[in-house]
PyMOL Python script that loads the backbone (N, CA, C, O; Angstrom):
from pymol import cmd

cmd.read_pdbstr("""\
ATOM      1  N   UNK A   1      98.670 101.129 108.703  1.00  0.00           N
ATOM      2  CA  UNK A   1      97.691 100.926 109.726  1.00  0.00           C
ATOM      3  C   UNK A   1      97.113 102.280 110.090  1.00  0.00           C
ATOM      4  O   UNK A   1      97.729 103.207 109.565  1.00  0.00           O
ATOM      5  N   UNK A   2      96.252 102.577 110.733  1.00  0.00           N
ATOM      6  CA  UNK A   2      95.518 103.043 111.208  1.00  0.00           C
ATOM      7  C   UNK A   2      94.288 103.252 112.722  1.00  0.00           C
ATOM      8  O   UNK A   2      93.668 102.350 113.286  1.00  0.00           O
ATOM      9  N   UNK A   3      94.278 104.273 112.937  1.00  0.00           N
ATOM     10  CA  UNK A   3      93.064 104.405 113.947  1.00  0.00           C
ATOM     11  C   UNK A   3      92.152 104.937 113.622  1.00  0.00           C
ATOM     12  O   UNK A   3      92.463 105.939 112.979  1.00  0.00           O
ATOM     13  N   UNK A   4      90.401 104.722 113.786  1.00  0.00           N
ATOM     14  CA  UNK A   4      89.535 104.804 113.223  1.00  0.00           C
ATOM     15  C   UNK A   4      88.556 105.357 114.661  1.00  0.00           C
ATOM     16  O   UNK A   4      88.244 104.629 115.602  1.00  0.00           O
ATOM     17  N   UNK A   5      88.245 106.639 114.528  1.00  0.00           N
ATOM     18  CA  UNK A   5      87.501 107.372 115.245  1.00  0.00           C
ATOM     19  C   UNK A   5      86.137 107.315 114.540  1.00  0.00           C
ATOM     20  O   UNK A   5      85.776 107.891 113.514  1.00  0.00           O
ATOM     21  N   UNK A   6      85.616 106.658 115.172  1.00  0.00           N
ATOM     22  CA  UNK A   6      83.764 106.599 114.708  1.00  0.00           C
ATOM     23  C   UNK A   6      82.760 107.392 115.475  1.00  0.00           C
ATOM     24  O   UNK A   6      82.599 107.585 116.680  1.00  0.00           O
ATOM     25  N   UNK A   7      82.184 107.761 114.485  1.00  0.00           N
ATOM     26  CA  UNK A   7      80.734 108.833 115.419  1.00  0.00           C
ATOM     27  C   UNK A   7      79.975 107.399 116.155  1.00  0.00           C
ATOM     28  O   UNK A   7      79.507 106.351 115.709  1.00  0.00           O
ATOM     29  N   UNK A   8      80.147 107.998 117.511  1.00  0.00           N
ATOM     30  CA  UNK A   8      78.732 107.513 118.598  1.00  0.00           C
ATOM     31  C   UNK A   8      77.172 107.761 118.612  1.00  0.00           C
ATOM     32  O   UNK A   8      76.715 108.850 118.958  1.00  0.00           O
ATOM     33  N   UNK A   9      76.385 106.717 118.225  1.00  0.00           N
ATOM     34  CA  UNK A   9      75.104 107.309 118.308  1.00  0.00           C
ATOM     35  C   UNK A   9      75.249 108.553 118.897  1.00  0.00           C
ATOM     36  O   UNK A   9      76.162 108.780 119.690  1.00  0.00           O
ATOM     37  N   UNK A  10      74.304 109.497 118.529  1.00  0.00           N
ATOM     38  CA  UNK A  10      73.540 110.495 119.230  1.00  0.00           C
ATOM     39  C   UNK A  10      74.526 111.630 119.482  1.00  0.00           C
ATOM     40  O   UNK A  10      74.156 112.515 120.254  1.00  0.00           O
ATOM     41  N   UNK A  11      75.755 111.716 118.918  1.00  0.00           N
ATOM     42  CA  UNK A  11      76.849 112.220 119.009  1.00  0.00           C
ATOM     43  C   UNK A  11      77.821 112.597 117.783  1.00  0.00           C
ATOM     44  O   UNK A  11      77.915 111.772 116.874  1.00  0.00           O
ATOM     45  N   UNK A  12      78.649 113.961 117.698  1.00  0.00           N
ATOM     46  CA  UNK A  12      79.123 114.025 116.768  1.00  0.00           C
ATOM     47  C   UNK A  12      80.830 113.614 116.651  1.00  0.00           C
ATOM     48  O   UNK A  12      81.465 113.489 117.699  1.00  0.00           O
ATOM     49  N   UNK A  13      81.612 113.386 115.117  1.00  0.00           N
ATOM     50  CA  UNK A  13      82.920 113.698 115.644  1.00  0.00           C
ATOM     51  C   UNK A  13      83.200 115.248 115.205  1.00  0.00           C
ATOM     52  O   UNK A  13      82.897 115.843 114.170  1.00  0.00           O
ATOM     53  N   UNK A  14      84.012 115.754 116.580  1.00  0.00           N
ATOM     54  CA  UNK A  14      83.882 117.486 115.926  1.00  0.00           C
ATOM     55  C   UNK A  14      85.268 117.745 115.798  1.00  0.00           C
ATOM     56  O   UNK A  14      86.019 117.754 116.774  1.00  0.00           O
ATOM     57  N   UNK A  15      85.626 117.950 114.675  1.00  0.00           N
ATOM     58  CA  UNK A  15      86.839 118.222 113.967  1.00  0.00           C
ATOM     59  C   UNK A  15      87.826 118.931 114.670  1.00  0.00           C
ATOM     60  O   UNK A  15      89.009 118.696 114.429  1.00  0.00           O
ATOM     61  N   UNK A  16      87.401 120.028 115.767  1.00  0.00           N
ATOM     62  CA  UNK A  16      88.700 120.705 115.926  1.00  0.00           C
ATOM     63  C   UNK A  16      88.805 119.831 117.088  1.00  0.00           C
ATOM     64  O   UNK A  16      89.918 120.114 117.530  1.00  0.00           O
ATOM     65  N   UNK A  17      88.289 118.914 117.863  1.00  0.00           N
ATOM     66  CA  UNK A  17      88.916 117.562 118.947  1.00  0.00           C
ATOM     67  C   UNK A  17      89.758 116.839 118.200  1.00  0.00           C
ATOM     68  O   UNK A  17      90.965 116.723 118.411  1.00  0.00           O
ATOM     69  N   UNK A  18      88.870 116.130 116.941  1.00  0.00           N
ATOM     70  CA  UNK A  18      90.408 114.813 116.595  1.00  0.00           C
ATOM     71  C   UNK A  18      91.353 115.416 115.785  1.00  0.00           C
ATOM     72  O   UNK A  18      92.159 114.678 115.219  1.00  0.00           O
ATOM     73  N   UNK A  19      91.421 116.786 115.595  1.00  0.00           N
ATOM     74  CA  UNK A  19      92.958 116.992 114.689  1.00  0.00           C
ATOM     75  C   UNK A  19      94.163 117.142 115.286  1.00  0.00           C
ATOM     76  O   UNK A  19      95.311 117.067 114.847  1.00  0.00           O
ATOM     77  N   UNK A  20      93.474 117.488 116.944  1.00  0.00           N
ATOM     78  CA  UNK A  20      94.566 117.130 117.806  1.00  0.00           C
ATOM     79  C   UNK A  20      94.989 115.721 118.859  1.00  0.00           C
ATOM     80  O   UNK A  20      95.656 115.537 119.878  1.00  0.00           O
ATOM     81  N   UNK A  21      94.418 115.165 118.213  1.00  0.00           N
ATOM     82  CA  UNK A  21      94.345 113.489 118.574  1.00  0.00           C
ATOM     83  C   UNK A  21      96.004 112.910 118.033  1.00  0.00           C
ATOM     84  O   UNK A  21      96.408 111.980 118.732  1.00  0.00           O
ATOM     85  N   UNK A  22      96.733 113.239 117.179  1.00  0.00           N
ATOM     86  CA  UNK A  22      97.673 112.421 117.209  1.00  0.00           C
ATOM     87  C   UNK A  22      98.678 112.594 117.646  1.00  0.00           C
ATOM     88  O   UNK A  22      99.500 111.694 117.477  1.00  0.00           O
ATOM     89  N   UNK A  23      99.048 113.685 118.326  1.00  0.00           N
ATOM     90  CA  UNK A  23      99.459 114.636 119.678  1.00  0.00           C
ATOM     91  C   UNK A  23      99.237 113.537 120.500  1.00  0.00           C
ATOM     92  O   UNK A  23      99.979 112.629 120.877  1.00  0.00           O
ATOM     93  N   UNK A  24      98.150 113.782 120.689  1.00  0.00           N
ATOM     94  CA  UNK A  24      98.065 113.191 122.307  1.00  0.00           C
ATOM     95  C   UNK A  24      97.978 111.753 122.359  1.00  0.00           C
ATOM     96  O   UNK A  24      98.354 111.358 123.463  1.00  0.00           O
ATOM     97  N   UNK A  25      97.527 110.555 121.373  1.00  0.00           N
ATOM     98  CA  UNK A  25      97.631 109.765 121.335  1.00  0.00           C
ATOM     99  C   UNK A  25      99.445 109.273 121.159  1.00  0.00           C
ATOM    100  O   UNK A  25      99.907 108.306 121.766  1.00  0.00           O
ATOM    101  N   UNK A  26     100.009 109.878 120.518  1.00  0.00           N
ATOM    102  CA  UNK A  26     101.510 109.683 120.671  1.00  0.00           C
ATOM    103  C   UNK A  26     102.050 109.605 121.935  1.00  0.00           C
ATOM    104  O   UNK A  26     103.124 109.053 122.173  1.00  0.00           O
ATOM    105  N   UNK A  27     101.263 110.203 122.852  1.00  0.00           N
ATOM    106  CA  UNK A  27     101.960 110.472 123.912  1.00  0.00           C
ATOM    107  C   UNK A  27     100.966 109.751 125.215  1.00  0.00           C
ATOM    108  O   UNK A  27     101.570 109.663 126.284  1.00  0.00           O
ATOM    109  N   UNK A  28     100.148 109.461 125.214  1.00  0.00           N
ATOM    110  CA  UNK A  28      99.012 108.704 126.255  1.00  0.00           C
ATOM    111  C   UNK A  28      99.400 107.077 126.961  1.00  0.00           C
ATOM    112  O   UNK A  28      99.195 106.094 126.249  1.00  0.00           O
ATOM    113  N   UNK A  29      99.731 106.964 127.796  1.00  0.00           N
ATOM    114  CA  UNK A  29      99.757 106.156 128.539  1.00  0.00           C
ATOM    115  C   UNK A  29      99.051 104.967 128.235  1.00  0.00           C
ATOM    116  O   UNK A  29      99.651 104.022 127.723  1.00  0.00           O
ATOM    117  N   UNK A  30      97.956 104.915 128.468  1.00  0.00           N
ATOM    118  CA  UNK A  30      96.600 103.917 128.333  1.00  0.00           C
ATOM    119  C   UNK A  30      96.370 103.389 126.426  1.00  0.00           C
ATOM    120  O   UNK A  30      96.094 102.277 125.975  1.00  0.00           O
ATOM    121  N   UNK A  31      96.512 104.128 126.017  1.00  0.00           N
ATOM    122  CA  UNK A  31      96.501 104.272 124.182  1.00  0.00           C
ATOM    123  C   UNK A  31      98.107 103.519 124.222  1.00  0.00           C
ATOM    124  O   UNK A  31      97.959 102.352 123.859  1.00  0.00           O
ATOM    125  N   UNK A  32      99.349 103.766 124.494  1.00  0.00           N
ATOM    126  CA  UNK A  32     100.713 103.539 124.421  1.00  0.00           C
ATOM    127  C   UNK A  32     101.162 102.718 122.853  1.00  0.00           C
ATOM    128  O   UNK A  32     101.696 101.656 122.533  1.00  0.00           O
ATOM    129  N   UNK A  33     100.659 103.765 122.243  1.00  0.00           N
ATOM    130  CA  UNK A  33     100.959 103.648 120.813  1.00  0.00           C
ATOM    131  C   UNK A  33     102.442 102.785 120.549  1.00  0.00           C
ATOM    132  O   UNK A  33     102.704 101.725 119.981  1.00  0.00           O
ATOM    133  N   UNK A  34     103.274 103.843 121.286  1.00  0.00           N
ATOM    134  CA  UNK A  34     104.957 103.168 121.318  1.00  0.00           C
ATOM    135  C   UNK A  34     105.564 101.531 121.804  1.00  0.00           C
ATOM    136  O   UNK A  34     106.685 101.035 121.690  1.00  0.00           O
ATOM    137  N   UNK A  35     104.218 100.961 122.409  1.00  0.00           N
ATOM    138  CA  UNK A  35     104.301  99.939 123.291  1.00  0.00           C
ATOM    139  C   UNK A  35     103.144  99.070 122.474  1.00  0.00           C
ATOM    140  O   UNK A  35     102.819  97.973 122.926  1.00  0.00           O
ATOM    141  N   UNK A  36     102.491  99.611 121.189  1.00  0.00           N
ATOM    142  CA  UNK A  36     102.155  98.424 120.087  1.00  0.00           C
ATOM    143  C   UNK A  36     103.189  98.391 119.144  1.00  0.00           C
ATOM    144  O   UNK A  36     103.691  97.342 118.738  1.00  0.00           O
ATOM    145  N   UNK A  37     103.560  99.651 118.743  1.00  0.00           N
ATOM    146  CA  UNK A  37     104.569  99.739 117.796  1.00  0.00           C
ATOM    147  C   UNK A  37     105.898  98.331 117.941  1.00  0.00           C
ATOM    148  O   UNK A  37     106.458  97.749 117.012  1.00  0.00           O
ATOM    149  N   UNK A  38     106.072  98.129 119.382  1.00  0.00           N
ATOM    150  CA  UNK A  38     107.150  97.416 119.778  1.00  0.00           C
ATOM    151  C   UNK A  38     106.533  96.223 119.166  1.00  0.00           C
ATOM    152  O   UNK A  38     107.053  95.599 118.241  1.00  0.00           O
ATOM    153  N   UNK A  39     105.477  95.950 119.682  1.00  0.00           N
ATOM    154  CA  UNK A  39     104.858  94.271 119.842  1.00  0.00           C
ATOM    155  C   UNK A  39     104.808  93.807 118.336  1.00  0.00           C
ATOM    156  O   UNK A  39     105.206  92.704 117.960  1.00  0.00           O
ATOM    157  N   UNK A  40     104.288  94.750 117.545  1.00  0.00           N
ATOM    158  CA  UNK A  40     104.360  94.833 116.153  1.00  0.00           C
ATOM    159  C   UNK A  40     105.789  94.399 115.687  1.00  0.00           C
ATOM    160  O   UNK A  40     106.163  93.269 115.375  1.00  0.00           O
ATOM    161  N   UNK A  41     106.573  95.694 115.719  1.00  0.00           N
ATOM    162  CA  UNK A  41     107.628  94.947 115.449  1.00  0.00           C
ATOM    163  C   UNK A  41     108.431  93.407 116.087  1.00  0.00           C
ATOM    164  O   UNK A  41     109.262  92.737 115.475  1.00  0.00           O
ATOM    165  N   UNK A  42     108.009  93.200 117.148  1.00  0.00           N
ATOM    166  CA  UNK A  42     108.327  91.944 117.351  1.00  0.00           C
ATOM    167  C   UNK A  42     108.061  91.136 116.558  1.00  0.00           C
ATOM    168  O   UNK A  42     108.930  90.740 115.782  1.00  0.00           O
ATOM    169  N   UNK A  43     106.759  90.645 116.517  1.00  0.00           N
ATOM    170  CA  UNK A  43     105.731  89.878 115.594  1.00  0.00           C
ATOM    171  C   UNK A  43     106.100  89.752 114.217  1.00  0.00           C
ATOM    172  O   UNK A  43     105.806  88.714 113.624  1.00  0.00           O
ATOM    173  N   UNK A  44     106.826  90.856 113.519  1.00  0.00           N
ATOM    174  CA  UNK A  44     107.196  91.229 112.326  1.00  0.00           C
ATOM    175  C   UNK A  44     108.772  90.654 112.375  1.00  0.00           C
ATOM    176  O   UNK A  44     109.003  90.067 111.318  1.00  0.00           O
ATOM    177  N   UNK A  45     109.869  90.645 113.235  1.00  0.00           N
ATOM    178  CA  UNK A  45     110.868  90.011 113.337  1.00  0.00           C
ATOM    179  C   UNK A  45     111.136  88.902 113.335  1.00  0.00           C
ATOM    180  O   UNK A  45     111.945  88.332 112.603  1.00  0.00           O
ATOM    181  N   UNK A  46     110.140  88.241 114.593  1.00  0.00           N
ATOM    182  CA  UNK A  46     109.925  86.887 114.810  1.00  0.00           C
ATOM    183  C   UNK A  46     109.399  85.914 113.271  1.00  0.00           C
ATOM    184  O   UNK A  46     109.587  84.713 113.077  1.00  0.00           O
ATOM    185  N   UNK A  47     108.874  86.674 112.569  1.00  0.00           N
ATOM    186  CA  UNK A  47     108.289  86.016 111.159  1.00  0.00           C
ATOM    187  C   UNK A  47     108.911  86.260 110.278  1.00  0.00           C
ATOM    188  O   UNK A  47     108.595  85.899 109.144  1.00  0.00           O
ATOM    189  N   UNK A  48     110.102  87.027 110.579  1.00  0.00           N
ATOM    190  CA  UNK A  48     111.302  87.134 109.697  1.00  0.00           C
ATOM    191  C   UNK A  48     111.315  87.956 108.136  1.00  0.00           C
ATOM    192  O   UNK A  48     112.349  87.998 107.470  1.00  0.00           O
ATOM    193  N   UNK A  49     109.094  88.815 108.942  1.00  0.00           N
ATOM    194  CA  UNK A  49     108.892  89.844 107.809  1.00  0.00           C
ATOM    195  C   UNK A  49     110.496  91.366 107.876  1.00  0.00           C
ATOM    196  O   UNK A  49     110.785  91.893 106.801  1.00  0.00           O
ATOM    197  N   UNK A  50     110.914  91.604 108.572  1.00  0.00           N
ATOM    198  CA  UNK A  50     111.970  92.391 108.688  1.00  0.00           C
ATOM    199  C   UNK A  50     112.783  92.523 109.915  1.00  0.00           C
ATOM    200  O   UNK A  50     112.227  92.135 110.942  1.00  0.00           O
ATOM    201  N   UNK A  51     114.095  93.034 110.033  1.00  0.00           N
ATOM    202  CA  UNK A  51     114.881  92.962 110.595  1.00  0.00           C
ATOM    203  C   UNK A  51     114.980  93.597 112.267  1.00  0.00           C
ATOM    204  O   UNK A  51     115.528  93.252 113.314  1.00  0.00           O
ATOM    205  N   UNK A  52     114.180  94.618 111.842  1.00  0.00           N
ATOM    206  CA  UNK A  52     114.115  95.860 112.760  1.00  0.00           C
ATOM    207  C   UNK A  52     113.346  96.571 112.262  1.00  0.00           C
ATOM    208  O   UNK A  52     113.228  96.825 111.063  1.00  0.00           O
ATOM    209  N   UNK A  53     112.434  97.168 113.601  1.00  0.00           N
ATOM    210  CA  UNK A  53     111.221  98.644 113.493  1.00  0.00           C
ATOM    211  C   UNK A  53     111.892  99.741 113.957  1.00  0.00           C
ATOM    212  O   UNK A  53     111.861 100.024 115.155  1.00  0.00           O
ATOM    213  N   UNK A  54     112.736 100.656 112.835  1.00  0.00           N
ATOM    214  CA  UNK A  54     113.302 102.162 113.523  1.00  0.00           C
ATOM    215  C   UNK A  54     112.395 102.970 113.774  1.00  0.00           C
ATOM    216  O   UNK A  54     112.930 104.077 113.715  1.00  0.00           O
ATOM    217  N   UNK A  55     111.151 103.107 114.063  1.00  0.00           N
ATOM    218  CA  UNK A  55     110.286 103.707 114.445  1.00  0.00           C
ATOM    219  C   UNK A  55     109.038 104.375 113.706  1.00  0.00           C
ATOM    220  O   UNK A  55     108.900 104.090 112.516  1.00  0.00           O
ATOM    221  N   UNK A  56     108.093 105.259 114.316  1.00  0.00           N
ATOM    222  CA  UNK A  56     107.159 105.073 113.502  1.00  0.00           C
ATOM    223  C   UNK A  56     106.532 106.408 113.458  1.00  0.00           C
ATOM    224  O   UNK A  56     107.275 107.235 113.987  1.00  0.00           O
ATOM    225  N   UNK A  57     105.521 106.875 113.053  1.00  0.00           N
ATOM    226  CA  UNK A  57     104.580 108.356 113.973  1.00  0.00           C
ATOM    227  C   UNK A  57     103.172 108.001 113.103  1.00  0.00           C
ATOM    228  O   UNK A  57     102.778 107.234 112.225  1.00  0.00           O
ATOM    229  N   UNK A  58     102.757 108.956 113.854  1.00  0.00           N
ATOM    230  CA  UNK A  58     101.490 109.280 113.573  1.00  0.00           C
ATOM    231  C   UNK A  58     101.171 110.458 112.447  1.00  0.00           C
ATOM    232  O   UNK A  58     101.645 111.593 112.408  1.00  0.00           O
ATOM    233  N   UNK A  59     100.289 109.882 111.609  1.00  0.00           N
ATOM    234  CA  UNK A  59      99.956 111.368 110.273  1.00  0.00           C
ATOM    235  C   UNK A  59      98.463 112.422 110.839  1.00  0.00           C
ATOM    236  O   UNK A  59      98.189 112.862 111.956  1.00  0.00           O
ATOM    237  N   UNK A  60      98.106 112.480 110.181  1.00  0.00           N
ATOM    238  CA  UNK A  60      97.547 114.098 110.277  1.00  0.00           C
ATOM    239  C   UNK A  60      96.112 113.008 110.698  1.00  0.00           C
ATOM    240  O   UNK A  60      96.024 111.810 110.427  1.00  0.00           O
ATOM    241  N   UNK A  61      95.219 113.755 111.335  1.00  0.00           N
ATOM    242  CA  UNK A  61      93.931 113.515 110.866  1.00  0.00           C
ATOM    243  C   UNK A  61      92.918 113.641 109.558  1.00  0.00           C
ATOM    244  O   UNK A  61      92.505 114.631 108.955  1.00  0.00           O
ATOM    245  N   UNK A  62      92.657 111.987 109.346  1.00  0.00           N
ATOM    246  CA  UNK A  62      91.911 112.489 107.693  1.00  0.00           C
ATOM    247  C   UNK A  62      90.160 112.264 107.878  1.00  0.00           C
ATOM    248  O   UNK A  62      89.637 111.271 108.382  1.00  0.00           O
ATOM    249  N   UNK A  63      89.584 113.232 107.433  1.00  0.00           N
ATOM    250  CA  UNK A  63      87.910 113.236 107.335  1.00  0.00           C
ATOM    251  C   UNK A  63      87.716 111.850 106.261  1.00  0.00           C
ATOM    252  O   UNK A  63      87.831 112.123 105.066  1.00  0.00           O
ATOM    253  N   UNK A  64      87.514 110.818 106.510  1.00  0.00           N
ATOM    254  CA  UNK A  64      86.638 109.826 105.926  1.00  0.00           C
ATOM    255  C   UNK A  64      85.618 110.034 105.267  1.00  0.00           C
ATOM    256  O   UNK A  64      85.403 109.982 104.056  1.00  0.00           O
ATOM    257  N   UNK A  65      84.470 110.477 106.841  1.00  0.00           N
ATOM    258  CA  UNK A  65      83.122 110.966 106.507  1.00  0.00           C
ATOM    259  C   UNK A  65      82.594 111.988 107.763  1.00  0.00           C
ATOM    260  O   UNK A  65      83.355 112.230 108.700  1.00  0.00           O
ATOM    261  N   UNK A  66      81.608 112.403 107.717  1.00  0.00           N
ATOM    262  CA  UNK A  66      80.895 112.599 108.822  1.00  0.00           C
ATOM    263  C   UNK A  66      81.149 112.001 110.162  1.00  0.00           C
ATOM    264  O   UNK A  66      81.680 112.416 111.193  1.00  0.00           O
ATOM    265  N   UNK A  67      80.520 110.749 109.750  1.00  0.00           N
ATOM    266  CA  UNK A  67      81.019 109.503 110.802  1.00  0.00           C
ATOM    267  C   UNK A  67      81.727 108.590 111.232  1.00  0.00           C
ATOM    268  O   UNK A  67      81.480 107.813 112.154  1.00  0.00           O
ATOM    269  N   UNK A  68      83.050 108.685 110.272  1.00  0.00           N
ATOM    270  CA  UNK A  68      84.409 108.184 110.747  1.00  0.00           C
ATOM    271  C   UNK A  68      85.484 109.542 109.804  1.00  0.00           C
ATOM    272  O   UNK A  68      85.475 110.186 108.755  1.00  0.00           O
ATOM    273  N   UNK A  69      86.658 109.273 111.600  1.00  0.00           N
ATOM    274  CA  UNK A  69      87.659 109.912 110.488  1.00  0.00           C
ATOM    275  C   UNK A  69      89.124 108.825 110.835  1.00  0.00           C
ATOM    276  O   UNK A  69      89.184 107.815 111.537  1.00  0.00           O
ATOM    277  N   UNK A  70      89.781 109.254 110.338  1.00  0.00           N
ATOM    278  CA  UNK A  70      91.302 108.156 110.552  1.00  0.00           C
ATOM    279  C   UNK A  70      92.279 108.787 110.780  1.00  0.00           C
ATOM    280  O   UNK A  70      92.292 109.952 110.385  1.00  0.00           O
ATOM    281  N   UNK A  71      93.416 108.264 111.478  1.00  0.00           N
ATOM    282  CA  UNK A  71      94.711 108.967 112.025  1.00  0.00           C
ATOM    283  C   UNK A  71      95.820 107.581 111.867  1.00  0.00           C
ATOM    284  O   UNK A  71      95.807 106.655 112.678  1.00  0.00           O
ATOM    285  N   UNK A  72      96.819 107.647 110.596  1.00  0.00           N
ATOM    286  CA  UNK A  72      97.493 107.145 109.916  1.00  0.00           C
ATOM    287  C   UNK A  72      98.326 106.879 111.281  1.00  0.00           C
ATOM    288  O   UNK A  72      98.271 107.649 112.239  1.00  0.00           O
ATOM    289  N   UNK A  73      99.325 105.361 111.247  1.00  0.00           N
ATOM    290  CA  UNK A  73     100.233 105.031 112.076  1.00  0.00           C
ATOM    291  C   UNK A  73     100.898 104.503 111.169  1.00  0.00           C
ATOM    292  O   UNK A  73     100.461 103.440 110.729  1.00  0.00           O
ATOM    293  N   UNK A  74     102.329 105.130 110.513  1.00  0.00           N
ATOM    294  CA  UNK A  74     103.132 104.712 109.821  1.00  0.00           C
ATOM    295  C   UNK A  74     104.301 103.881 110.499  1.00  0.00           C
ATOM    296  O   UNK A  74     104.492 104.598 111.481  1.00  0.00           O
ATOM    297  N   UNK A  75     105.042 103.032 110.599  1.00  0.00           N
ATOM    298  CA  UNK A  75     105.946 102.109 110.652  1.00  0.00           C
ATOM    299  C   UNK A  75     107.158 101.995 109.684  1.00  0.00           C
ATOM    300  O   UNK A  75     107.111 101.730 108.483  1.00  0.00           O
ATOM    301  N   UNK A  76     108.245 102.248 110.442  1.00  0.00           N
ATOM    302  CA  UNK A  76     109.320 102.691 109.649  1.00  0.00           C
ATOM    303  C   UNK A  76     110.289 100.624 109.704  1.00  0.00           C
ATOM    304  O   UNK A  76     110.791 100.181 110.737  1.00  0.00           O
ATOM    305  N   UNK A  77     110.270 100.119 108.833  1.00  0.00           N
ATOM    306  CA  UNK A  77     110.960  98.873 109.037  1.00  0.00           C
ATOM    307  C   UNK A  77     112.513  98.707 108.061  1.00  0.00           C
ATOM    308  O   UNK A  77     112.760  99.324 107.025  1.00  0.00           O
ATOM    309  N   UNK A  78     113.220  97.908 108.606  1.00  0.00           N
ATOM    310  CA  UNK A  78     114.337  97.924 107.950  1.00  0.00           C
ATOM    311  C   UNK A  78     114.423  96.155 107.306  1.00  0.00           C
ATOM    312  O   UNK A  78     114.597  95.288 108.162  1.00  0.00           O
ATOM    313  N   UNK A  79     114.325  95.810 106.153  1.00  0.00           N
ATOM    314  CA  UNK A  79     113.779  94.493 105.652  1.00  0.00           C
ATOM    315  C   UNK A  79     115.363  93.550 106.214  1.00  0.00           C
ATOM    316  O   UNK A  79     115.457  92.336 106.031  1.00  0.00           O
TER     317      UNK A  79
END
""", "prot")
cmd.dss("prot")
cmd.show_as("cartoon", "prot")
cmd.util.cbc("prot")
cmd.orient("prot")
């Protein structure tokens, strides 16, 4: 999975902002990455896709394009 930072009309994405995006998204309240991660793994238990989610992080920021870039959310599962 992934998060997908898209350029806003009339606006740029400027590289040295989202490379520190998965910093702070790891850690943001309102975003509460750790608190989809859970729901996920629920969803994934309950369907008896795996046993348990030992946890997960966030990868680097990757340039797409110009106008999108992405910030990897890996998921660590135990089948």
């Amino acid at each position: 999975m992934e998060f997908h930072l898209k350029k806003r009309p009339d606006k740029c994405l400027v590289c040295s902002l989202t490379y520190g995006l998965p910093q702070v998204f790891s850690k943001h309240p309102v975003i509460n990455v750790k608190g989809i991660v859970e729901q996920i793994g629920q969803i994934l238990i309950n369907k008896k896709e795996c046993k348990e989610c030992t946890g997960w992080e966030l990868g680097r920021t990757q340039e797409i394009s110009d106008d999108l870039h992405t910030i990897p959310l890996v998921l660590f599962l135990n089948k």
